[in-house]
C-alpha positions in Angstrom: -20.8 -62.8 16.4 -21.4 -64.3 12.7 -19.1 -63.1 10.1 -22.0 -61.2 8.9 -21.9 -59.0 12.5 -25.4 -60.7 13.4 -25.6 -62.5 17.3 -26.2 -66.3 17.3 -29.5 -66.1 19.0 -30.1 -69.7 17.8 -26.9 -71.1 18.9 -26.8 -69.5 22.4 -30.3 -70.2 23.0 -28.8 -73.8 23.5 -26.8 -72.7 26.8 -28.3 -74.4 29.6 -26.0 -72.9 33.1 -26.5 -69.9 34.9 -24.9 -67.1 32.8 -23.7 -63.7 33.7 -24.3 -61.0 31.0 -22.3 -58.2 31.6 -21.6 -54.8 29.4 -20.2 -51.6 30.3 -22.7 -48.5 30.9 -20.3 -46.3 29.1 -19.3 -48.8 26.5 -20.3 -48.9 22.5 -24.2 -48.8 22.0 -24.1 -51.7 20.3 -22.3 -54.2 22.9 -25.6 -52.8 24.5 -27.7 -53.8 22.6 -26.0 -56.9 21.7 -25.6 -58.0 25.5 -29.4 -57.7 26.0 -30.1 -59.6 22.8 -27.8 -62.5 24.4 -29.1 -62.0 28.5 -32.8 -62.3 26.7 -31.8 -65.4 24.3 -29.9 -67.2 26.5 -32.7 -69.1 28.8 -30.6 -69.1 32.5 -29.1 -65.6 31.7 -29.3 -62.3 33.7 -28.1 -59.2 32.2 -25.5 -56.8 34.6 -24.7 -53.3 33.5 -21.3 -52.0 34.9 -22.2 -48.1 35.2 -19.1 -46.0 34.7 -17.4 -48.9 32.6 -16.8 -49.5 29.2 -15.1 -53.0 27.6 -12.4 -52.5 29.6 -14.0 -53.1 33.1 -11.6 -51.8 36.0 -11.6 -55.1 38.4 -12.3 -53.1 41.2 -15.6 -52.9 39.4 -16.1 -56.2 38.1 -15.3 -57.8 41.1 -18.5 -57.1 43.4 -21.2 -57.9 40.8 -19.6 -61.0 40.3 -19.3 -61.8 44.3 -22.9 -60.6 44.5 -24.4 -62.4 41.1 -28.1 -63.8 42.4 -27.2 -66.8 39.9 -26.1 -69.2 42.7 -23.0 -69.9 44.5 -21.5 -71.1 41.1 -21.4 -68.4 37.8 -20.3 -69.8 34.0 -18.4 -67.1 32.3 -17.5 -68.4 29.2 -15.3 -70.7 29.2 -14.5 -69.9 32.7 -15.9 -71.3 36.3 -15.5 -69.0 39.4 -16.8 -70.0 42.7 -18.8 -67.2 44.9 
């Protein structure tokens, strides 16, 4: 987020890998809204809500949407790499 609270739609519009976009259905309406601003900016993205979660995802789950992601046998999670 910029210091001003507003999400770098230029700056991730530049990410160029598979990315996972993921929020909790029971989390904060704006990490909503701010997760389907980023799944829609970012050109590669796809946008996963976790019903029943909030930002604390329980890795029971986590764990099966990311086993099950239709991005490809490889997912970019930030600065992390996990192979499906």
């Amino acid at each position: 987020m910029g210091k001003d609270g507003s999400i770098p739609t230029e700056r991730v519009a530049r990410v160029r890998v598979p990315t996972l976009v993921m929020n909790g259905g029971n989390g904060a309406p704006f990490m909503l809204e701010t997760a389907k601003t980023l799944s829609k900016a970012i050109p590669l993205a796809k946008l996963s809500t976790l019903d029943g979660q909030t930002h604390d995802v329980h890795p029971e789950a986590l764990a099966p949407v990311l086993v099950n992601s239709s991005l490809g046998d490889r997912l970019t999670l930030g600065a992390l790499s996990f192979r499906t």
